[in-house]
Steps between C-alpha positions, in 0.01 A plus 500: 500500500527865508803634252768628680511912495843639341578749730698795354707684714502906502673527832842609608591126553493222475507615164389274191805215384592407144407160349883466471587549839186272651658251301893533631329510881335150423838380414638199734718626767862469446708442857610889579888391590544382156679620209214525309360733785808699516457576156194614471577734817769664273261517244238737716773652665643694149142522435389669782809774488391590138166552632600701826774660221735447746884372572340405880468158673080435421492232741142274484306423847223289530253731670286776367600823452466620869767263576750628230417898666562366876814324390626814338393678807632306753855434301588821490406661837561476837258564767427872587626608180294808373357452156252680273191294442276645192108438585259562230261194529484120637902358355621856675325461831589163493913594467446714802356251704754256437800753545326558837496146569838462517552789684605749231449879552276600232481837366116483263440684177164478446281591206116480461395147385461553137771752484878460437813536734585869468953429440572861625368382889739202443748739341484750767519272780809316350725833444416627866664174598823641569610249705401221270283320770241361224594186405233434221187597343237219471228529267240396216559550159153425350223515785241216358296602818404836355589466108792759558853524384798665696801677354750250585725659242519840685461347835832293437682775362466650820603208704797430292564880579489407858785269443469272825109439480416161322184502290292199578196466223200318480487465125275144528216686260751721300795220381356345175254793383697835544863579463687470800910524366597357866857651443472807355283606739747383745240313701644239783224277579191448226249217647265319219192211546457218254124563495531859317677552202701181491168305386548252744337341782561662873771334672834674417638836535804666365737739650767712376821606673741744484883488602413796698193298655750228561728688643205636721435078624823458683416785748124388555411333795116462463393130613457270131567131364262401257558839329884546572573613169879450519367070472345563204749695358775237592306205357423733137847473459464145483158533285314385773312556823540513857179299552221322318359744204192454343664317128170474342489872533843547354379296245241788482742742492714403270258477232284813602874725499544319130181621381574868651833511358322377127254836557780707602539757776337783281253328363398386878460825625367705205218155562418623817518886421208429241280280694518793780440768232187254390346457840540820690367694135197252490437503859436929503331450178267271687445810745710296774798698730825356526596512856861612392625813308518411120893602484579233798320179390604149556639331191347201695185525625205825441328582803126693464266639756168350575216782549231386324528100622661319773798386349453142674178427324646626191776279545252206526333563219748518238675192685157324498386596115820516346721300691740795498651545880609883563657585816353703783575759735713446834475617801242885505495435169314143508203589307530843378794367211559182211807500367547332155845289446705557193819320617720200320296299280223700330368554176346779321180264503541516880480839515202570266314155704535705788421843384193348345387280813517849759335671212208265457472463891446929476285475231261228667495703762376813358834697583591588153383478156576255222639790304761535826606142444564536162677746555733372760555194248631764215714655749623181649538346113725815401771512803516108428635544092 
C-alpha cells in the first residue's frame, strides 16, 4: 500500500491548520441552542473584535468569504445606488460583477494586474462628489490574485473624508497576517474567510459592522434572507445564531483565535512581514520577477512571473517531487505566474522547504546555477533571524 503523500500547502487558502485546532474540529458536536453553545459564541465573539481591533458587531456566517462581501454589499445598499468598485485583479473584478448584479451603478478604478489601487483616483472622485451621491467604495485589501497590496489606510482616510460613503473591504487574505486596526481606520464593513489566516478549514466567514453601516441597513432595500444581517445580529445578542452554524468549526475557531491571541497581534504580523521579506528576496536572487512592485507586496501570498517555464508544469513538478502545492495563475495569467502562500500557519521551515524545492526545480533544469541557490538560501536564512 502506497504511503499516503503529506501535502503541504503554499497557497492563499485553504491554508495549512494547527494540530490543536484539527483536534477541537474532531470534537463531538454539542446541540447549537445550548448554553454550552451560547458560550462558546461569546467566547469567539470578544475574540474576533480583538482581532478586527474593533468595538463593532463581528457577526460569524457559515459561508465563505464571498458570502460575508455580498452580505455587506447587499445590507447596506439599495438598488441603483452609485458606488466605487476598486479593480486590480480577480477579488476586484469579482466586487464589480456582483455590485452589477444587483443592479448597482458602478463607477471602476482599475489598476494593472500586479499593480496597486492608485487612492488619489478614489480620492479625487470622492471630493468631486458634491452632492454626496456615492454611497460606498468596495474593494480588496490584499489582491492574492496578483500578490499585491492596496493602501487601504489612505484609501479609507479618504472615504471617511467623504463622510456619507461606507467603505466595504475585502480583507479575507489581509485579517490575521497584516494590521488592519478596523476602527481607527474608521472602516464600516471588513469581510474575513476561515480558510486564510484563521487556520481553519473553509466554511465560515466573518464580517464586521459599523453603527454607521447599520445605520446604512435600515434604508437598503436590496432582495436578502439568508444573509440579512440584522438576524444575525439579533440572535448575537443572545450568543447565538439565526440558523444552523457549522459548531465543529467554532470549535475550530475557538481554539485557532486562542492560539493567535497566545502569539500576539505583533508577533503575527511581524511573522508574515519576514516570511514575505524571505520569499520575494530569494525568489530575485533565484533570477525570478515578481509580478508586483517590491513596495506593494502581499503580506499573504508572493506572486512571480514565469518566462523561462510554463508555470503549470512547474507547478507539477514541485507538487509531484516535493509534495509542495503552489498556486497558479488566473485568468491571462494561467500559465505565465505561481504564486507561493505565506498565510496563517507557516513556519520558517516552510519557507526555506519551499525556497529550496523552486530552487532545485531551476537548478535541474539548467536555469540557474547551484551557486544561485545557495545564494537565495543565505538570503532567505538572513530575513528569517
Amino acid at each position: 500500500m502506497a504511503i499516503q503523500k503529506k501535502l503541504s500547502l503554499m497557497i492563499p487558502g485553504p491554508t495549512p491548520v494547527p494540530e490543536r485546532v484539527l483536534q477541537a474540529l474532531g470534537s463531538h458536536p454539542i446541540g447549537h441552542r445550548s448554553k454550552e453553545f451560547q458560550d462558546l459564541v461569546y467566547s469567539t465573539t470578544q475574540k474576533l473584535r480583538w482581532l478586527h481591533q474593533t468595538k463593532n458587531d463581528v457577526l460569524t456566517i457559515t459561508g465563505s468569504g464571498t458570502a460575508a462581501m455580498e452580505a455587506g454589499i447587499i445590507n447596506t445598499l439599495s438598488k441603483g445606488d452609485k458606488v466605487i468598485c476598486g479593480e486590480n485583479g480577480k477579488f476586484g473584478q469579482r466586487w464589480v460583477k456582483v455590485a452589477r448584479a444587483f443592479g448597482l451603478e458602478v463607477i471602476e478604478i482599475n489598476s494593472k494586474w500586479g499593480e496597486p489601487l492608485n487612492p488619489n483616483s478614489i480620492k479625487k472622485i470622492l471630493e468631486n462628489d458634491h452632492k454626496k451621491e456615492i454611497k460606498a467604495v468596495i474593494l480588496t485589501h490584499s489582491e492574492t490574485s496578483t500578490g499585491v497590496i492596496n493602501d487601504l489606510e489612505t484609501i479609507s482616510k479618504y472615504i471617511r473624508n467623504h463622510e456619507k460613503a461606507l467603505s466595504i473591504i475585502d480583507c479575507v487574505t489581509s485579517i490575521g497576517a497584516c494590521n488592519v486596526p478596523t476602527d481607527e481606520w474608521g472602516l464600516d464593513i471588513v469581510a474575513s474567510g476561515s480558510q486564510k489566516g484563521y487556520m481553519i478549514p473553509p466554511g465560515l466567514s466573518f464580517i464586521s459592522v459599523s453603527e454607521k453601516a447599520w445605520d446604512a441597513c435600515d434604508k437598503s432595500n436590496l432582495p436578502k434572507f439568508y444573509l440579512d444581517l440584522k438576524f444575525y445580529k439579533k440572535s448575537l445578542n443572545n450568543n447565538s445564531n439565526p440558523y444552523t452554524p457549522a459548531v465543529n468549526l467554532i470549535f475550530a475557531l475557538e481554539e485557532s483565535l486562542k492560539m493567535m491571541q497566545e502569539e500576539g497581534l505583533e508577533n503575527i504580523f511581524q511573522r508574515h512581514e519576514k516570511h514575505k521579506l524571505a520569499v520575494s528576496n530569494a525568489i530575485q536572487a533565484l533570477n525570478l520577477k515578481l509580478f508586483a512592485d517590491n513596495n506593494s507586496l502581499s503580506p499573504s501570498i508572493t506572486a512571480i512571473e514565469s518566462t523561462q517555464i510554463d508555470a503549470e508544469a512547474f507547478r507539477k513538478i514541485i507538487k509531484d517531487r516535493y509534495d509542495i502545492l503552489l498556486a497558479g495563475g488566473q485568468d491571462h495569467l494561467k500559465g505565465k505566474i505561481f504564486r507561493v502562500g505565506h498565510l496563517g500557519y507557516i513556519n520558517d521551515r516552510d519557507i526555506m522547504v519551499a525556497i529550496s524545492a523552486i530552487g532545485l526545480t531551476l537548478l535541474e533544469q539548467k536555469i540557474i546555477s547551484t551557486e544561485k541557490l545557495g545564494k537565495a538560501l543565505e538570503v532567505a536564512e538572513t530575513h528569517l533571524q
